[in-house]
Every structure is written in C-alpha cells, then in structure tokens.
C-alpha positions in Angstrom: 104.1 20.7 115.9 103.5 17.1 117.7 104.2 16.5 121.3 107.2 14.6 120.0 108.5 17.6 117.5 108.6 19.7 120.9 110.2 17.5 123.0 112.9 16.8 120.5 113.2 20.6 119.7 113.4 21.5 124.0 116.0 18.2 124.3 118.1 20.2 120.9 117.7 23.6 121.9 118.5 23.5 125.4 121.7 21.4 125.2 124.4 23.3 127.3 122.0 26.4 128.3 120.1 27.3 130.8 117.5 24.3 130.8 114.1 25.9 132.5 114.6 29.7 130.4 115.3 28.0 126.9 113.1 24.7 127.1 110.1 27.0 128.0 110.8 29.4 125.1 110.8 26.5 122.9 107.9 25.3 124.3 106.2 28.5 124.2 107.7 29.2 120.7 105.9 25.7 119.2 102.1 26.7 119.3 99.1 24.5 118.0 99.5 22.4 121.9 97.6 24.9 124.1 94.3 22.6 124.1 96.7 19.4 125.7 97.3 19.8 129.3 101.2 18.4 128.8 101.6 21.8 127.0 100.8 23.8 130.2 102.5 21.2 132.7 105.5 21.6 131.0 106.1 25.1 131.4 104.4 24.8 134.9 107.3 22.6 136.2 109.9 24.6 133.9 109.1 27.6 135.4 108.6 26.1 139.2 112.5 25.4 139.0 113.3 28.8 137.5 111.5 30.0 141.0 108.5 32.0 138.9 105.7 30.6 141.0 102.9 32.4 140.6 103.9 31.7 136.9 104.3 28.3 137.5 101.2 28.1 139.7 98.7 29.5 136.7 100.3 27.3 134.2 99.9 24.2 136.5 95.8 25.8 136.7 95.8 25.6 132.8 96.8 22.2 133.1 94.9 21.1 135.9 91.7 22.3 134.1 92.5 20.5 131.1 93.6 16.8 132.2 91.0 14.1 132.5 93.3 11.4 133.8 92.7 11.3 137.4 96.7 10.0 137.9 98.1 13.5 136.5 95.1 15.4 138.3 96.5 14.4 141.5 99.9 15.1 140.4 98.9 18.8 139.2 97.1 19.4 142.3 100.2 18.3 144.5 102.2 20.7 142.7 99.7 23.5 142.8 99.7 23.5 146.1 103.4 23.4 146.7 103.9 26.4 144.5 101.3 28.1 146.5 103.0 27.3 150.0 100.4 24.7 150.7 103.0 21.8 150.9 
C-alpha cells in the first residue's frame, strides 16, 4: 500500500474513534512501508500522544536511522529526546 493508500485508510478508519490507538493499527496493519522512515515517525508521534514512550521513543530510533533529510533528522532527534526526558 502507497503512503497515500495509508494515510487515506488512517484519515477513514479513525473517524470518531480514538485517533492515536486506531490510526496506529492501521498503520501497523498496512505493511510493505517499514523501509520509509514516515512509516516509523508516524507511529512514533501516534504513540507519543497515547503516552507509550518508550514505544514511541524506539519507533522515532527506526525513523531517525532511516531519514536522510537533514530537516526531519533534526525534527526526529528533538522528539527523541523529549520522549526520553531530555527536553
């Protein structure tokens, strides 16, 4: 499934429900992503605002490890260490 197939299945599924719990299943539930950092910062924040941070925390490692943009790098390492009571 394309970025765009799981972002329009998270936006359907997850209409009146619990956002974080039923967006990350969807996400989770879509395979064929895991080499694209999105597919692990996703989750990451999903999962920061469900308060699962150590969760969060290796999802946001996953995606940290797999971005090249130096932009989201930054941004992954600012959440990474919020999550991890660094700031």
């Amino acid at each position: 499934m394309a970025v765009e197939g799981v972002v329009a299945a998270v936006i359907s599924t997850t209409r009146g429900t619990a956002f974080p719990s039923a967006a990350f299943t969807t996400i989770e539930e879509s395979g064929g992503l895991g080499k694209d950092y999105f597919f692990h910062a996703a989750p990451a924040d999903l999962l920061r605002r469900a308060g699962r941070l150590a969760a969060a925390a290796e999802s946001c490692r996953r995606a940290l490890g797999l971005t090249s943009l130096e932009a989201e790098g930054k941004f992954l390492e600012r959440r990474l260490r919020a999550m991890e009571g660094g700031g």
